[in-house]
C-alpha positions as CSV (number, residue, x, y, z in Angstrom):
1,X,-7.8,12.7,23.0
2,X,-9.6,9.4,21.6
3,X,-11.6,8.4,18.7
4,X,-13.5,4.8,18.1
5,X,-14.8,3.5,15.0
6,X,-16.4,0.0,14.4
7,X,-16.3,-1.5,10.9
8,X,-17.5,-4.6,9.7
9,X,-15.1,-6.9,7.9
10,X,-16.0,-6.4,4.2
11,X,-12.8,-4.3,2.1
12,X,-15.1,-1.7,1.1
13,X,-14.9,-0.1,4.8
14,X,-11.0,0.1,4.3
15,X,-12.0,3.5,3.2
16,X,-14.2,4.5,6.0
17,X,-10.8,3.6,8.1
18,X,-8.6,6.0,5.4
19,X,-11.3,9.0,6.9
20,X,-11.3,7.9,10.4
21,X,-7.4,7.7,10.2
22,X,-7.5,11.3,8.2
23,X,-9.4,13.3,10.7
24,X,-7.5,11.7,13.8
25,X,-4.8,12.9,12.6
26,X,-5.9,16.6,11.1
27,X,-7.3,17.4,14.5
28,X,-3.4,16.4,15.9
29,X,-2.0,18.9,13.0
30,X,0.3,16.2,12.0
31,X,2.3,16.1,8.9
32,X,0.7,14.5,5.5
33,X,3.6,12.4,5.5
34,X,3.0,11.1,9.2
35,X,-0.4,10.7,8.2
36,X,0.3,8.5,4.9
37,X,2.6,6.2,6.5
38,X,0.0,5.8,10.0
39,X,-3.0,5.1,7.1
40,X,-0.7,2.6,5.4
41,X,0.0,0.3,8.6
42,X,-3.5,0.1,9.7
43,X,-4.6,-0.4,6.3
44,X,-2.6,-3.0,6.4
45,X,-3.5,-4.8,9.9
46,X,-7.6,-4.0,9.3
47,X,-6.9,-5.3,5.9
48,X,-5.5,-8.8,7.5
49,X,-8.1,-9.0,9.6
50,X,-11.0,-8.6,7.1
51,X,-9.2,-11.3,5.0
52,X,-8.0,-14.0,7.1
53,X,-10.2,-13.4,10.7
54,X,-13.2,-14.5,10.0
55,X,-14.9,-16.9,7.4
56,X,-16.1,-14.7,4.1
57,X,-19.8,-15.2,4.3
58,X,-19.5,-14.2,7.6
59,X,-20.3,-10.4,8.6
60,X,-18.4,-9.4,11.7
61,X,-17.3,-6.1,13.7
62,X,-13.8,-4.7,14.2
63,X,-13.3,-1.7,16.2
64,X,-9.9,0.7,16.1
65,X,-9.6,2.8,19.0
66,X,-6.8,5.8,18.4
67,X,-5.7,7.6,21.2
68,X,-3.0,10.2,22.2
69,X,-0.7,9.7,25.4
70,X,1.6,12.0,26.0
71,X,3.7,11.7,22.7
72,X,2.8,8.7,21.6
73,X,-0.6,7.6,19.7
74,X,-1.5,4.2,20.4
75,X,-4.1,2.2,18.3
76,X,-6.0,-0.7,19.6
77,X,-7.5,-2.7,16.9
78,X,-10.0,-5.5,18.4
79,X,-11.9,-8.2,16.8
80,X,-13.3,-11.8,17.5
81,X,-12.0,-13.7,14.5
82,X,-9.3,-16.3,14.6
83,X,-5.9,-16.3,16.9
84,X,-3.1,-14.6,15.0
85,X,-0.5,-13.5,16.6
86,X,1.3,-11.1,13.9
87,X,4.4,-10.2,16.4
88,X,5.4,-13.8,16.2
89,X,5.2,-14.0,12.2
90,X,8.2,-14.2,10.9
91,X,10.2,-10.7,9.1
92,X,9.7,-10.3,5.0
93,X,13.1,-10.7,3.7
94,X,13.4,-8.0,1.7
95,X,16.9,-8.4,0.2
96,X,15.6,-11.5,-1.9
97,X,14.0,-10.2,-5.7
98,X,10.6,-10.2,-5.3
99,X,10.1,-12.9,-7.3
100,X,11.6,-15.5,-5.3
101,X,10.0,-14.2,-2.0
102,X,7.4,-16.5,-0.5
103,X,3.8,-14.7,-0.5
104,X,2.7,-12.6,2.5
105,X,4.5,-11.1,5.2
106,X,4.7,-7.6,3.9
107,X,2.0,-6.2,5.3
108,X,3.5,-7.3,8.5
109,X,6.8,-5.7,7.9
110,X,5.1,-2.4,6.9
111,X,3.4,-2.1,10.4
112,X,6.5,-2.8,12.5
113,X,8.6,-0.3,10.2
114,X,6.2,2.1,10.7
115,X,5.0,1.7,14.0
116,X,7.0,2.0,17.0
117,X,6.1,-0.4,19.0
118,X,3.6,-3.5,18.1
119,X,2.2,-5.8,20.8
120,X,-1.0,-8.8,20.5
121,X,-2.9,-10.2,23.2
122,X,-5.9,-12.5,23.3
123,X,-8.0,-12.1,25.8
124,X,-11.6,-13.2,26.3
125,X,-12.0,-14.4,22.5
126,X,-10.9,-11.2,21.6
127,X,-7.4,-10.6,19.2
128,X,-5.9,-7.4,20.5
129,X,-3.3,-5.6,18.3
130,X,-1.6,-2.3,19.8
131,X,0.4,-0.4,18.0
132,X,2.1,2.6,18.9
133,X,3.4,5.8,16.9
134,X,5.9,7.8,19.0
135,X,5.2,12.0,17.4
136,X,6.5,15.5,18.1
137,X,4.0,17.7,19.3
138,X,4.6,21.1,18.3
């Protein structure tokens, strides 16, 4: 099974991605709870890319491809802005309060606690984020 959808990078198509995300999920009978925490993690990485890619004048696409493989589902998020590399960024320390924390770095955090697996590549001008949600098919 696999499902595209392009965006463009403007915050308003974050919910476009919440229904894409929604139905991908329905049609794989997964649990709400599954589905919340899988919405929240690419909410978060479109999110980054809408806000630091790509200047904001500029109107550009970004497509998510979600697959299924066996158990696992694997999302490709693809775009053209700049180089970020979010597997090298350092992890949120989260046992500091709040407001001593330095700003950012959450989002990040998020993903790889709810992902399994989170890899990047650039190739051909292109950022390539895969990230991979191992589930229990019943």
């Amino acid at each position: 099974m696999e499902k595209e959808i392009r965006i463009t990078n403007e915050l308003d198509e974050i919910t476009a991605l919440a229904i894409f995300v929604e139905e991908f999920c329905s049609d794989l009978s997964l649990p709400t709870e599954t589905t919340m925490h899988i919405n929240l993690a690419l909410e978060e990485a479109v999110s980054n890319v809408i806000m630091y890619a790509y200047p904001l004048e500029e109107h550009h696409e970004i497509r998510l491809k979600a697959s299924l493989t066996d158990n696992h589902l694997i999302f490709l998020l693809t775009d053209k802005g700049l180089s970020f590399d979010p597997t090298n960024a350092p992890d949120a320390d989260i046992t500091i309060p709040i407001e001593e924390r330095a700003i950012g770095g959450l989002g990040i955090f998020l993903i790889r606690s709810i992902m399994n697996e989170v890899s990047y590549q650039r190739l051909d001008g292109e950022n390539r984020l895969t990230m991979k949600k191992y589930i229990e098919l019943g």
